[in-house]
C-alpha positions in Angstrom: 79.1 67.7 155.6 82.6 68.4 153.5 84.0 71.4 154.0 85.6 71.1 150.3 85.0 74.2 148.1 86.2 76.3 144.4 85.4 78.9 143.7 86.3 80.6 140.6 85.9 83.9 138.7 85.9 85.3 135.0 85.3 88.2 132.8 83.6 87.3 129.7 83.4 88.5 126.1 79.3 88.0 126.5 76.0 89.0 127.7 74.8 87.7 130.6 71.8 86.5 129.2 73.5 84.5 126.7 75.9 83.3 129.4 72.8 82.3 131.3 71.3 80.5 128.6 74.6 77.9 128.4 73.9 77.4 131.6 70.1 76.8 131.5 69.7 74.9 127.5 70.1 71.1 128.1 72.3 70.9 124.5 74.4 73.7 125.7 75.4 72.6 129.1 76.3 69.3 127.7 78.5 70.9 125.3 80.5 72.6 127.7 80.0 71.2 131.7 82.2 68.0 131.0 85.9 68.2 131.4 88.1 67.5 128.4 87.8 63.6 128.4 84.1 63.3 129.0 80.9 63.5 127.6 77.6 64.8 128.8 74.4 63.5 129.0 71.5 65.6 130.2 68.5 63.5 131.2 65.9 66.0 132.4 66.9 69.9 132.9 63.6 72.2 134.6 65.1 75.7 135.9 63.1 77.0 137.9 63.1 77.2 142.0 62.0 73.9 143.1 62.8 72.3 139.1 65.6 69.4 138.8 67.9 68.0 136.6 69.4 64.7 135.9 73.1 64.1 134.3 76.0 61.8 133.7 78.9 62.2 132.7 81.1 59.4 130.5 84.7 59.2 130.3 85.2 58.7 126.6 88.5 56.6 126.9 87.1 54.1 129.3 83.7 54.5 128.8 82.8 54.8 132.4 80.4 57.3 134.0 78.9 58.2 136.8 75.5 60.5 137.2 74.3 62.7 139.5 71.5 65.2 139.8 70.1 67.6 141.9 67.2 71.0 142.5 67.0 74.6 141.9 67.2 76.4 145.0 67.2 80.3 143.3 66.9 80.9 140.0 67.4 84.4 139.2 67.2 84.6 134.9 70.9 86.3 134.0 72.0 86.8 137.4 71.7 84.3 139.7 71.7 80.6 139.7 71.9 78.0 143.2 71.4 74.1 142.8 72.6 71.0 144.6 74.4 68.3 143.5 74.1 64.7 144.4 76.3 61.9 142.7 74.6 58.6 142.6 77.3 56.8 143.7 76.6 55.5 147.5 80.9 56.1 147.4 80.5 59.9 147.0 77.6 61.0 149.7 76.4 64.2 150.5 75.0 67.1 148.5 76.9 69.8 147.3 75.5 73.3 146.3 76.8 75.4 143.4 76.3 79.2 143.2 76.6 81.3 139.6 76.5 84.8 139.6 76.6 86.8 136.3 77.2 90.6 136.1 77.2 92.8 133.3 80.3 94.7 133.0 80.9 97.0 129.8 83.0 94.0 128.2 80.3 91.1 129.0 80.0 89.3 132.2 81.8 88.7 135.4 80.9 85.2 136.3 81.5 83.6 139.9 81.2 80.0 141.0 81.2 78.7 144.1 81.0 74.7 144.8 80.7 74.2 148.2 80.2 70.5 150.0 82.5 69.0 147.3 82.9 65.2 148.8 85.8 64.4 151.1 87.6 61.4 148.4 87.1 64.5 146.0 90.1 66.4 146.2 88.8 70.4 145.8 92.2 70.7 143.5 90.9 68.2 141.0 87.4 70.0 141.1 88.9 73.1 140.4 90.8 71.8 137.2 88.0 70.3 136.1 86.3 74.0 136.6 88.8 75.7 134.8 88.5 72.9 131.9 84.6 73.4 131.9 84.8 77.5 131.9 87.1 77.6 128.9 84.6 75.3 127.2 81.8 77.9 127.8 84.0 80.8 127.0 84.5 79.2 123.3 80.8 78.4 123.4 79.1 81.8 124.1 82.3 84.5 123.0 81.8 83.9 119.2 79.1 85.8 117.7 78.2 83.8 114.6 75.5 85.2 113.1 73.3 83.1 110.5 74.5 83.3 106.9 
């Protein structure tokens, strides 16, 4: 198994529950998951403990992509998400295991990830820029509060 991890942590200018729901809505997580560059398509999405999900991911310059999928190990609603990951690429094996936690703090939420298992021609730099790409995506996604006109 890799040893390759990121972990990452940010204060956010939102709930947790609506934090929790960009990370739990199909159209929302596609929104803001991919990198800058890519696109996201989610096949299937069921959280809940034991639930899966299906994505890929398309690079919109070369139109590439590569999917991967994995299960719910806890779900915890606003507080605590842990799912695996496997690529579907026989060139990236194993399965990694990402852990959210979401805290409400008087300004929002603290967030932490943790990716662990990240595969070894991965380098864990690369995965945490692509991190920090996908977590400025969902803080312009769930910061504004735009309310219906």
């Amino acid at each position: 198994m890799s040893t390759n991890k990121v972990s990452l942590h940010r204060v956010i200018k939102a709930s947790p529950e609506k934090v929790y729901k960009a990370f739990t809505e199909a159209l929302a997580i596609a929104s803001w998951l991919p990198p800058y560059g890519f696109l996201c398509t989610v096949h299937h999405m069921d959280v809940k403990e034991g639930g899966s999900f299906k994505m890929s991911f398309h690079n919109f310059t070369t139109g590439n992509g590569h999917s991967f999928g994995g299960e719910y190990l806890e779900v915890k609603p606003n507080a605590f998400l842990k799912y695996t990951d496997k690529f579907d690429d026989p060139n990236l094996p194993g399965v990694m295991t990402t852990s959210i936690w979401l805290e409400k703090t008087m300004v929002g939420t603290d967030l932490k990830v943790l990716q662990e298992g990240i595969p070894e021609m991965i380098p864990a730099e690369m995965c945490y820029l692509g991190w920090q790409e996908s977590l400025e995506k969902l803080t312009k996604l769930v910061e504004p509060n735009i309310p219906d006109a």
